[in-house]
C-alpha positions in Angstrom: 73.4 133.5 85.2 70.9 131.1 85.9 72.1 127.6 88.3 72.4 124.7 86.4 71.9 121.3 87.9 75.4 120.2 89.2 74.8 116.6 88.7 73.9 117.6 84.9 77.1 119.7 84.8 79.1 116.7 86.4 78.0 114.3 83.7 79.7 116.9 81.0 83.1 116.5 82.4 85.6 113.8 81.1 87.0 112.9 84.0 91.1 111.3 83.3 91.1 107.3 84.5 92.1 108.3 87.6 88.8 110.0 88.4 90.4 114.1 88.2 90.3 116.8 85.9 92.4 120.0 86.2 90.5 122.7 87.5 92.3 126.5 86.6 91.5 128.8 88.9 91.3 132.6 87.3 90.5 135.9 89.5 86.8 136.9 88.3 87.6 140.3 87.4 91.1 140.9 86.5 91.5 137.6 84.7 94.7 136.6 85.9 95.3 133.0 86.3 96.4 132.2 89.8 97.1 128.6 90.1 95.7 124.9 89.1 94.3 122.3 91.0 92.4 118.6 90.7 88.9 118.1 91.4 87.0 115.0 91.1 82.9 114.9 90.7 82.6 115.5 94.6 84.8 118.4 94.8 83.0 119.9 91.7 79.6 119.1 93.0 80.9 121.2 96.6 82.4 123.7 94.3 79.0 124.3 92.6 77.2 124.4 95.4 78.7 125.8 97.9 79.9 129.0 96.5 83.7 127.9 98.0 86.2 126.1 95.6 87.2 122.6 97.0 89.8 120.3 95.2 91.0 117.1 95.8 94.5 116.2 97.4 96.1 113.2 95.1 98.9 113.4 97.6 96.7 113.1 100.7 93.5 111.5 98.6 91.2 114.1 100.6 89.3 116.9 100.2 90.6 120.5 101.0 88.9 123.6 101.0 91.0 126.5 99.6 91.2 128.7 102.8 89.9 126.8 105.6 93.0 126.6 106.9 95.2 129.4 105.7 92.2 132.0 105.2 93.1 132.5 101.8 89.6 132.0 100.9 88.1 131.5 97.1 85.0 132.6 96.5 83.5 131.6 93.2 81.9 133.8 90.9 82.3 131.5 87.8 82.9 128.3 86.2 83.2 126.9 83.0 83.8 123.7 81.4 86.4 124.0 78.1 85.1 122.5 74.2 86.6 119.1 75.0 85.1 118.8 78.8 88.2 117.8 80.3 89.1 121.0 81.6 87.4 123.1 84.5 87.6 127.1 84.5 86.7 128.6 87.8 86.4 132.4 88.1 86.8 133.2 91.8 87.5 136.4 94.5 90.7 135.3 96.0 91.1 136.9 99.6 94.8 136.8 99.9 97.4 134.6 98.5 96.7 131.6 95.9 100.3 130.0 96.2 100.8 127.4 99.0 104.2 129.5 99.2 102.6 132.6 99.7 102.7 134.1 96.7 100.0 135.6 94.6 100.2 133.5 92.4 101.4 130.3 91.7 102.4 131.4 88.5 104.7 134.1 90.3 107.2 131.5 91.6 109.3 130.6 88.5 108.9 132.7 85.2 110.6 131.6 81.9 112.0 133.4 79.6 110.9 132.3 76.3 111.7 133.3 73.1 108.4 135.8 72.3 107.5 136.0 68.7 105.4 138.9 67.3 102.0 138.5 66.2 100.8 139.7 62.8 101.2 143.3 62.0 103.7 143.5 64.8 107.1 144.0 64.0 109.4 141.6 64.0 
């Protein structure tokens, strides 16, 4: 994968008025989505460059680096911007949990139980 310019890259992205766009964040080689976070065009520059995911904290408006202070560090292996450029897709290694709670996941924390319909040729 050749390095694209990040300031390039950054002038893709639709940020929202606000000055944010959801970044998911996906385990590089399982796929699983672990949990979402914002980033503004300084986190994703960092993000880009630095080989460690950084988002920005609308609660605290500052920058936090995933791990730096619970050591559940995400590397990045990957990143992707979706067909509208409003949403960020960055494949990572995630060394222990991605939840704030703990968990995995944050997607772990409270499942649904939807209705599941059958996709063609499946029966119904």
């Amino acid at each position: 994968m050749s390095e694209q310019n990040p300031s390039a890259v950054i002038d893709r992205v639709t940020f929202s008025d606000a000055g944010l766009v959801p970044a998911i964040i996906q385990q590089w080689d399982t796929r699983e989505v672990l949990m979402m976070g914002w980033m503004d065009a300084e986190a994703l520059r960092r993000t880009l460059t630095e080989g460690r995911v950084t988002f920005y904290s609308r609660s605290r408006q500052e920058y936090w680096r995933k791990g730096d202070t619970s050591g559940h560090v995400q590397y990045v292996h990957g990143a992707a911007l979706d067909c509208d450029g409003d949403t960020l897709l960055i494949q990572v290694e995630q060394v222990g949990a991605a939840c704030h709670t703990g968990a995995h996941s944050c997607f772990d924390v409270d499942p649904l139980d939807p209705v599941v319909s059958p996709g063609p040729g499946e029966p119904s």
